[in-house]
N, C-alpha and C positions, 0 to 999 in steps of 0.2 A: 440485430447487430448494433451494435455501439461506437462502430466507426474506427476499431482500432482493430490491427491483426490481432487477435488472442481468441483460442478457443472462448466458446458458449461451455459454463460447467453442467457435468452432467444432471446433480439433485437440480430440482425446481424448488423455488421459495417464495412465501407470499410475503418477505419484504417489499415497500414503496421505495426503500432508497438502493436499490438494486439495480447497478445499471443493466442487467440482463432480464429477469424478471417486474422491472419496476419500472419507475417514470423519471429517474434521476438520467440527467444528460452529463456526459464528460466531457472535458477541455481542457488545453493546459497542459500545462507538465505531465509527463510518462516518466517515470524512472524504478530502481529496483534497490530492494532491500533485504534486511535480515530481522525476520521478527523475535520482539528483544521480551513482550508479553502477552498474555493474552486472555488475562484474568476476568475483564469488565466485560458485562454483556455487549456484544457485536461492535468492540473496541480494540483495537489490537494496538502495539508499538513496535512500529519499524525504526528500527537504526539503518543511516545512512553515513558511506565513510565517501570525503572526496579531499582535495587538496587545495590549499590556498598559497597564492603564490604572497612572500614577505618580499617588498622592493627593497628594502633596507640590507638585509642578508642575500639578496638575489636566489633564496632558495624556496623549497615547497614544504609547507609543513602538513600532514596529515589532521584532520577533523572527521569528526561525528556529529551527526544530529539526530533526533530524538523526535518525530510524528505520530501523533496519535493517528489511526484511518477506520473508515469503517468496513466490518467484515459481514458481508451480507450472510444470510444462513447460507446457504448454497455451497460456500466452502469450509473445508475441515482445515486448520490450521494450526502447527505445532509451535514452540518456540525453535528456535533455531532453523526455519523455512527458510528459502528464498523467493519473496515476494515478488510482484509488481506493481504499481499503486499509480491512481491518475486522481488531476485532479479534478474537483467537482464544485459544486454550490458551497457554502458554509453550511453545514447538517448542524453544529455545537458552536462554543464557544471555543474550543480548540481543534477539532474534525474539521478539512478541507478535503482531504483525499478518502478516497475509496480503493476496493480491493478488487483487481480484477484478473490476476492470473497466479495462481503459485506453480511456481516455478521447478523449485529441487524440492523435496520433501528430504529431512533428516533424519535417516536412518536413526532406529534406538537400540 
């Protein structure tokens, strides 16, 4: 167990940086996304949409953001999922979060 509600996935994998299989520990931010690629070996891109409030306008403008995370073998992952990603150690120079539950799969 990894300390978060979310199932344990069914395959096993001998990734290290695996919080279910491996010896990487989570912390940190929990939140959910939509993955935007997933071209790079056990690299994926979640896009995140939240709002930012403008004091000047007194209104809320809509944003996106762009994280790389890493996708341990264990899971199969399409574009257009619904993710959940936590965060973790620094694994890269741009990798802080890991994968730890998909959510909706996209129908094809």
């Amino acid at each position: 167990m990894i300390g978060l509600d979310v199932p344990e996935p069914e395959n096993v994998c001998n990734d290290p940086n695996c919080p279910f299989h491996g010896i990487l520990p989570v912390k940190g931010q929990i939140f959910e996304g939509i993955v935007g690629s997933n071209r790079a070996d056990r690299t994926i891109t979640v896009e995140r949409s939240y709002y930012k409030f403008i004091q000047k306008y007194e209104r809320y403008e809509k944003r996106k953001s762009k994280i790389s995370v890493h996708k341990p073998d264990c899971f199969n992952v399409n574009i257009g999922d619904s993710v959940k990603v936590a965060e973790c150690r620094p694994l890269s120079k741009t990798k802080h979060f890991v994968l730890v539950e998909v959510l909706k799969e996209m129908s094809e």
